[in-house]
Backbone as CSV, one residue per row, in Angstrom:
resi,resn,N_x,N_y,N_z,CA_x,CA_y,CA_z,C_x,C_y,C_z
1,UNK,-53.278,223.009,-9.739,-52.747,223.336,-11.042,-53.873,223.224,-12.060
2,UNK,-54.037,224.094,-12.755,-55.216,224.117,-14.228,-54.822,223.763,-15.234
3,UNK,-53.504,224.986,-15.676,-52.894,224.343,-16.963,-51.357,224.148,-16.989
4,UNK,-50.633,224.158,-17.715,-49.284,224.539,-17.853,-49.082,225.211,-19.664
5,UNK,-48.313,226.158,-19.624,-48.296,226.671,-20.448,-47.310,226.211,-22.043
6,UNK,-47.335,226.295,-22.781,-46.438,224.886,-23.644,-45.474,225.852,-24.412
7,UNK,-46.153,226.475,-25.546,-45.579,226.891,-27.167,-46.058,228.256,-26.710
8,UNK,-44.935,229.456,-27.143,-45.444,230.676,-28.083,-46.245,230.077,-28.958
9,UNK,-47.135,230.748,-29.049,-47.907,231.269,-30.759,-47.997,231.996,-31.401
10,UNK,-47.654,232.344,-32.337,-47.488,233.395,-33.580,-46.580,234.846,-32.774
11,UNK,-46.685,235.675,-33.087,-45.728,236.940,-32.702,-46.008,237.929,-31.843
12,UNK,-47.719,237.726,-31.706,-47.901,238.362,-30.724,-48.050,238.329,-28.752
13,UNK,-47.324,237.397,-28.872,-46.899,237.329,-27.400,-47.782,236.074,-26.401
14,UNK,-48.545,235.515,-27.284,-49.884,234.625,-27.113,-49.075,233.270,-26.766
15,UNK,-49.780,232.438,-26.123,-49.250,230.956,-25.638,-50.308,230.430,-25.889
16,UNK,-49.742,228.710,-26.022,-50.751,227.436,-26.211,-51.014,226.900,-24.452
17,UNK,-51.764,226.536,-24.133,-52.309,226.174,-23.128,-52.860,224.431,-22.896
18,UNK,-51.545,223.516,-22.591,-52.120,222.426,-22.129,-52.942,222.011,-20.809
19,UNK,-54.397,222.388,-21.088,-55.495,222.553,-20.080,-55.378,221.352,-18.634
20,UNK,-55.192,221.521,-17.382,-55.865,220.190,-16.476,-56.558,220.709,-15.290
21,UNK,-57.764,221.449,-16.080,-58.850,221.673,-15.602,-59.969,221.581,-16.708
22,UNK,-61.105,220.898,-15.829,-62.436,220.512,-16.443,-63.284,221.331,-15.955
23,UNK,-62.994,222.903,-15.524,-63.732,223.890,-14.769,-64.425,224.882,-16.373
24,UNK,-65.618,225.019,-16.654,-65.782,225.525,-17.370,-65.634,226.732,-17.774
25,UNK,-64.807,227.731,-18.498,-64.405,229.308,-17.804,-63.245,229.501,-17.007
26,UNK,-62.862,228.761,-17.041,-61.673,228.826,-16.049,-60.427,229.128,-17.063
27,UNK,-60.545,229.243,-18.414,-59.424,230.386,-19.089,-60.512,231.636,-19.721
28,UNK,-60.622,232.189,-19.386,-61.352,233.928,-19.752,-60.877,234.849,-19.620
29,UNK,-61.052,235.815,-20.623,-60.300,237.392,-20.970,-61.067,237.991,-19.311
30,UNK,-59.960,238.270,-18.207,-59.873,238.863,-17.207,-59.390,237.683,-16.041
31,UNK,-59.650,236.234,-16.448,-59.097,235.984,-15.149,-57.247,235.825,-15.034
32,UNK,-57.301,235.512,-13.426,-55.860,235.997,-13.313,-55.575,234.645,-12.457
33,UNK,-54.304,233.702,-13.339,-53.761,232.656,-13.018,-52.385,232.756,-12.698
34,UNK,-51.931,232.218,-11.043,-50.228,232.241,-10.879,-49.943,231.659,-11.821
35,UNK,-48.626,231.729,-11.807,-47.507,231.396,-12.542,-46.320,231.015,-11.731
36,UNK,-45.964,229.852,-11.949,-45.089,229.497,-10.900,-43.716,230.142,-11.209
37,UNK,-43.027,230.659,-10.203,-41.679,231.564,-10.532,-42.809,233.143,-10.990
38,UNK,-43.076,233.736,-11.272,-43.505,234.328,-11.988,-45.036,235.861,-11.313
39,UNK,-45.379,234.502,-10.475,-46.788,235.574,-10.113,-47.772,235.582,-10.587
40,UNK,-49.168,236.028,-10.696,-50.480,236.338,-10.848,-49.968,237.044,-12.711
41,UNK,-50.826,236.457,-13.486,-50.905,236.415,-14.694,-52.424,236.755,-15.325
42,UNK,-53.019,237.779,-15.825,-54.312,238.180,-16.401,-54.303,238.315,-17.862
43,UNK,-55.592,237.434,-18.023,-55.582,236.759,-19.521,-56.149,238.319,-20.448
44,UNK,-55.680,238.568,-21.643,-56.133,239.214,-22.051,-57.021,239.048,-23.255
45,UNK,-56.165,238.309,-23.807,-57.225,237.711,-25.171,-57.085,235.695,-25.206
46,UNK,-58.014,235.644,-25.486,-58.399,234.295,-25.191,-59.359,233.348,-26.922
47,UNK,-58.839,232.377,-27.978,-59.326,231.826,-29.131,-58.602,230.558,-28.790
48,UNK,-59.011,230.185,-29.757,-58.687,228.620,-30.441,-59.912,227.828,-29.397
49,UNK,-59.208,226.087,-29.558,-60.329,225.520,-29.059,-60.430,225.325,-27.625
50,UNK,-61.017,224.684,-26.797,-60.916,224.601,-25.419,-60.247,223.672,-24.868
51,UNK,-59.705,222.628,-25.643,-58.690,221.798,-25.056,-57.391,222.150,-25.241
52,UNK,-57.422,223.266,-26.210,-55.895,223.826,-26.417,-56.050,225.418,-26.717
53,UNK,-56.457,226.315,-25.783,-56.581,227.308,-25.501,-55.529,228.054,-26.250
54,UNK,-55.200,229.179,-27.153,-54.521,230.516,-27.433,-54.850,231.141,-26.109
55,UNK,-53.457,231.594,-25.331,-54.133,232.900,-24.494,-53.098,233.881,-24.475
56,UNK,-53.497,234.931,-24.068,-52.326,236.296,-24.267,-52.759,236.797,-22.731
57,UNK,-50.764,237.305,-22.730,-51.309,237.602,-21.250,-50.736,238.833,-20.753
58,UNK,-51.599,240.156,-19.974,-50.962,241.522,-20.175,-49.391,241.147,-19.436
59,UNK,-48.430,242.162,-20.302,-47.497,242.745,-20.473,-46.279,241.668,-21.221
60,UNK,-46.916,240.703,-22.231,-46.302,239.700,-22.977,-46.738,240.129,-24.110
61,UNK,-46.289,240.966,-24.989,-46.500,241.533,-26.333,-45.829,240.950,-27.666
62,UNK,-44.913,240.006,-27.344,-44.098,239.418,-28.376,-43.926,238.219,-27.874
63,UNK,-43.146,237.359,-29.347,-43.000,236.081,-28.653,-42.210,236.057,-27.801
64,UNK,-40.819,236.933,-28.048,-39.712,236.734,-27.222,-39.810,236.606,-25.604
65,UNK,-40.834,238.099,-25.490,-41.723,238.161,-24.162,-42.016,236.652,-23.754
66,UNK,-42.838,235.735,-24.256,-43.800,234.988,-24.257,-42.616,233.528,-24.252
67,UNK,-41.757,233.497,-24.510,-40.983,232.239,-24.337,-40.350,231.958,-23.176
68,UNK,-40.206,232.987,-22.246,-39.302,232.624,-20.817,-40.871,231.662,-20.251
69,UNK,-42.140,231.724,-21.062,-43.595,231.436,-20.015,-43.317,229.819,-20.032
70,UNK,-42.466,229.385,-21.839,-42.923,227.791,-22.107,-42.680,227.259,-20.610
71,UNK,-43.499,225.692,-20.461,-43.522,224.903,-19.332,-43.730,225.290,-18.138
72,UNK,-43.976,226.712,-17.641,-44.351,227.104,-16.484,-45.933,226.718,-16.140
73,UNK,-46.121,226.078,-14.886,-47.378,225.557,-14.701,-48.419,226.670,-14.294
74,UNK,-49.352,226.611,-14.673,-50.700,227.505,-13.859,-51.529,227.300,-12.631
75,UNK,-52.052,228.325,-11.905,-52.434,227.535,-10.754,-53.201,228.512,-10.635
76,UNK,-54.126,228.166,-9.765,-55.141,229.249,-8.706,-55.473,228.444,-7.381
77,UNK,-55.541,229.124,-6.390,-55.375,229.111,-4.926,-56.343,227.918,-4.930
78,UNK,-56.538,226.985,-3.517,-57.774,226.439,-3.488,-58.917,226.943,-2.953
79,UNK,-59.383,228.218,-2.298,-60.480,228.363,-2.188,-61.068,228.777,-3.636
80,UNK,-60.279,229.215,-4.820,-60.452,229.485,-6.402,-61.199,228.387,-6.554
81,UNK,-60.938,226.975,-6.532,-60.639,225.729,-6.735,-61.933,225.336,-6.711
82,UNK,-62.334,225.287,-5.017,-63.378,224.992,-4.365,-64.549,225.812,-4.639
83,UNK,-64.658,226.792,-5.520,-65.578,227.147,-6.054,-66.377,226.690,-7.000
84,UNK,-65.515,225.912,-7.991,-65.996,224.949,-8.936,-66.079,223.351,-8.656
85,UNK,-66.173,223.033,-7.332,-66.206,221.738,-7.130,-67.629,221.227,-5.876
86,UNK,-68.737,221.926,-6.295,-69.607,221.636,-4.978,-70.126,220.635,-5.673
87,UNK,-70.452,219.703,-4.596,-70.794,218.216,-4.452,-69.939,217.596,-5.148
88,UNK,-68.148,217.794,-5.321,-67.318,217.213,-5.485,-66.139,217.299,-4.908
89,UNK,-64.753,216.846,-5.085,-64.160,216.829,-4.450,-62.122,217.330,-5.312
90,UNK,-61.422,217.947,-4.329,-60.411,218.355,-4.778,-59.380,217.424,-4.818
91,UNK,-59.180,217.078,-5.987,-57.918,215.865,-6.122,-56.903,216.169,-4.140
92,UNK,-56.450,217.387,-4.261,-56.048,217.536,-2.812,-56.187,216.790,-2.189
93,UNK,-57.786,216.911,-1.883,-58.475,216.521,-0.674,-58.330,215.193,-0.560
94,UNK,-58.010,214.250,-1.267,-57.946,212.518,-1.471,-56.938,212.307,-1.118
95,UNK,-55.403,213.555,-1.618,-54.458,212.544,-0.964,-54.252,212.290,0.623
96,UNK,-53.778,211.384,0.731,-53.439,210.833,2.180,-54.929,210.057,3.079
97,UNK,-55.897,210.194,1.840,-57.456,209.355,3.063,-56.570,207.575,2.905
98,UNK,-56.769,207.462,4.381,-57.024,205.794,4.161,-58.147,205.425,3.452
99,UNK,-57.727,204.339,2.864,-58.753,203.610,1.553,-58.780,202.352,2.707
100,UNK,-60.246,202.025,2.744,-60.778,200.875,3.273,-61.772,200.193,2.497
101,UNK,-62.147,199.375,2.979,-62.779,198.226,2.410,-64.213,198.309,2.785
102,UNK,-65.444,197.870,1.959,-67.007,198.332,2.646,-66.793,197.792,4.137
103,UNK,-66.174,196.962,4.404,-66.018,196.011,5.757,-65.072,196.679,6.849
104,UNK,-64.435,197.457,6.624,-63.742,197.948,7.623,-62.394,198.187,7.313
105,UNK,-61.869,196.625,6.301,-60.694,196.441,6.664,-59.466,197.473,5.875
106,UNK,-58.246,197.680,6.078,-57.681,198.547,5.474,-57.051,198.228,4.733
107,UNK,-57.310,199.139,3.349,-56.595,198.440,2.259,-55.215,199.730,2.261
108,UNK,-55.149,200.658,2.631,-53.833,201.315,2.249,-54.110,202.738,2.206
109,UNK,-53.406,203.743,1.112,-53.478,204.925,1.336,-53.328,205.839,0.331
110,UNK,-54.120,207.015,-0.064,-54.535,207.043,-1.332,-52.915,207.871,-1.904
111,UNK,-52.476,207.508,-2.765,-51.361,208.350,-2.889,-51.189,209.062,-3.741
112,UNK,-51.906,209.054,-4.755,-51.997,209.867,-5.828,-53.401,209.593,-6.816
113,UNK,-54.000,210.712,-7.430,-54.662,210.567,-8.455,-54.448,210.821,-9.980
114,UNK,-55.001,210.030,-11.089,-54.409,210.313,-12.280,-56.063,210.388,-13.124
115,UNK,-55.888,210.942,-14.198,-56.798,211.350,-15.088,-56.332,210.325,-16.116
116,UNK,-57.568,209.587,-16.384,-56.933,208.460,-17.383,-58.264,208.159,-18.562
117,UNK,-58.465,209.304,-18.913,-59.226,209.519,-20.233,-60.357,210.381,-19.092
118,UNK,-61.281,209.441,-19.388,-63.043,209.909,-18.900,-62.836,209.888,-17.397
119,UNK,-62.623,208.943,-16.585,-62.564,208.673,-15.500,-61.007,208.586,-14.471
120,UNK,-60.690,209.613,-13.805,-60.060,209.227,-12.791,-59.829,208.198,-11.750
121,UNK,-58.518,207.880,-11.316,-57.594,206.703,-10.544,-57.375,207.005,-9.897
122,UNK,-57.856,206.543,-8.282,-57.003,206.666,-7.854,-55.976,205.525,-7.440
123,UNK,-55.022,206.207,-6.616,-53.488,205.501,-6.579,-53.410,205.193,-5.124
124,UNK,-53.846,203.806,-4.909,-53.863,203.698,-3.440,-52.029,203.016,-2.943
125,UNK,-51.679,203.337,-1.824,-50.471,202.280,-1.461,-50.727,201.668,-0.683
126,UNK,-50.786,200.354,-1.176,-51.531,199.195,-0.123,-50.963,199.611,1.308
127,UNK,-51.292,199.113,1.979,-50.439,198.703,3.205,-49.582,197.690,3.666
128,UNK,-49.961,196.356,2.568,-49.031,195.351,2.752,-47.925,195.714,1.485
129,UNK,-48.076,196.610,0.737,-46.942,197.060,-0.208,-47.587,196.313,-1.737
130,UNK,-47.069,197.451,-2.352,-47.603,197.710,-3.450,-48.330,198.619,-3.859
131,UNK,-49.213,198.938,-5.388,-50.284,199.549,-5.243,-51.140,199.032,-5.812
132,UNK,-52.454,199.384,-5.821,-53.879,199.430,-6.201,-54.116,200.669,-7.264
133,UNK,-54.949,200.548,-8.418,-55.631,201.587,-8.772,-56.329,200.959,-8.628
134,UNK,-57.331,202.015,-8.542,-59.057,202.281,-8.204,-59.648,203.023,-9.264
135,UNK,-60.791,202.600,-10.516,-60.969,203.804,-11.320,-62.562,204.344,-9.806
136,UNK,-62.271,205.808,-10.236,-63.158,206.931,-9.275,-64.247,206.708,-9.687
137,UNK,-65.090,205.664,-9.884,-66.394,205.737,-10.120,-67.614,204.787,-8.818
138,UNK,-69.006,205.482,-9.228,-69.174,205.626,-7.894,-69.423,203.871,-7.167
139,UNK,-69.465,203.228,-8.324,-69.975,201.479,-8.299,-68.709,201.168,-7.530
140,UNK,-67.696,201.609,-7.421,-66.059,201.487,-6.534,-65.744,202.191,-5.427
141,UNK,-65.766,203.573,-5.541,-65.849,204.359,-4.916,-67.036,204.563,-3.745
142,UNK,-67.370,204.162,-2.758,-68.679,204.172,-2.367,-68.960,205.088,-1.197
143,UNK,-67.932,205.851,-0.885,-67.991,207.088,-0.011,-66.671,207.797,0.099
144,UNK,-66.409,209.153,0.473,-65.608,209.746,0.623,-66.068,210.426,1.760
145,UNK,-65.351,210.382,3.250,-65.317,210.950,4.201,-64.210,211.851,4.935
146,UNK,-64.067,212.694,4.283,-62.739,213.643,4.709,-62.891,214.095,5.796
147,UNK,-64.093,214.407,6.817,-63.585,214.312,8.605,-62.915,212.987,8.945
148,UNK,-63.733,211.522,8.513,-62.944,210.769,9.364,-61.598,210.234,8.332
149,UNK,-60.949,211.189,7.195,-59.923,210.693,6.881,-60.038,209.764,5.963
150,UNK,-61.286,209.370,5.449,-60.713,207.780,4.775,-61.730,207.500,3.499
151,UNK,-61.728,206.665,2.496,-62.541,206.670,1.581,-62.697,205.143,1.710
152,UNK,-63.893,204.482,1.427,-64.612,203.438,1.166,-64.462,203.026,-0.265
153,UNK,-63.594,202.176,-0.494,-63.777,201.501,-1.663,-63.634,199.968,-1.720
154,UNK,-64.417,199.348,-2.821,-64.947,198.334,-3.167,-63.804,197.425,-4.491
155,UNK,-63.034,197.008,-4.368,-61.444,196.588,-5.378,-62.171,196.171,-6.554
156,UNK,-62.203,195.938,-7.744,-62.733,195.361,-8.517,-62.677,194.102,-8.356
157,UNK,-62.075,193.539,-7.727,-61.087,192.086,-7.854,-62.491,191.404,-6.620
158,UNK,-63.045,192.687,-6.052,-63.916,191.716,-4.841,-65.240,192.325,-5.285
159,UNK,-65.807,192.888,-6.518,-67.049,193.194,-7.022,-67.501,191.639,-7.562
């Protein structure tokens, strides 16, 4: 998911764009974002600022057009995805690694990630129950191995 779409804007058929992508270009006059319910969507005109994008999108000429869009999320495929992420990694790709310990031992399982200003969390579920966040940085984070399944992290609680 990149963005989700929020408010009409003004009359000509244009939407506000609450962005959750940090891909640079990734709203531009020609590209073409699903729409969930909806289908492949091509931007036509594209202003305002970059955290809150104006975009217009062909065959949405009015607002009226443009209001069945509020809250529908945006997306592009993941090989789209994986274009903008070399030498990084796809929120995807994290869920489900076992989270271990530099030592071996297992701390649980990553279950979700959250964006929490500058730095991403992740959301481990222990294994003895409960959870862990982890902020994603690399002094914590100390490997990510998606053949063998599992990410290496360091708890704050044992730095």
């Amino acid at each position: 998911m990149v963005g989700v779409i929020k408010t009409p804007h003004g009359v000509h058929g244009e939407v506000t764009i609450d962005p959750r992508s940090d891909v640079p270009g990734r709203f531009r006059v020609g590209a073409v974002l699903d729409c969930d319910g909806l289908g492949p969507l091509t931007i036509v005109s594209l202003r305002g600022a970059p955290d809150r994008p104006i975009v217009g999108f062909a065959g949405y000429a009015d607002r009226p057009d443009a209001e069945p869009l509020r809250g529908r999320s945006l997306r592009v495929t993941k090989a789209e995805a994986r274009k903008a992420t070399k030498g990084s990694y796809l929120w995807a790709d994290l869920l489900g690694l076992r989270a271990e310990t530099p030592t071996g031992d297992v701390i649980g399982t990553v279950r979700d990630v959250l964006r929490a200003g500058e730095t991403d969390v992740l959301v481990i579920a222990r294994a003895t129950g409960g959870e862990l966040l982890v902020p994603a940085i690399a002094s914590v984070v100390r490997d990510v191995d998606l053949i063998a399944g599992r990410v290496i992290v360091a708890p704050q609680e044992e730095l």
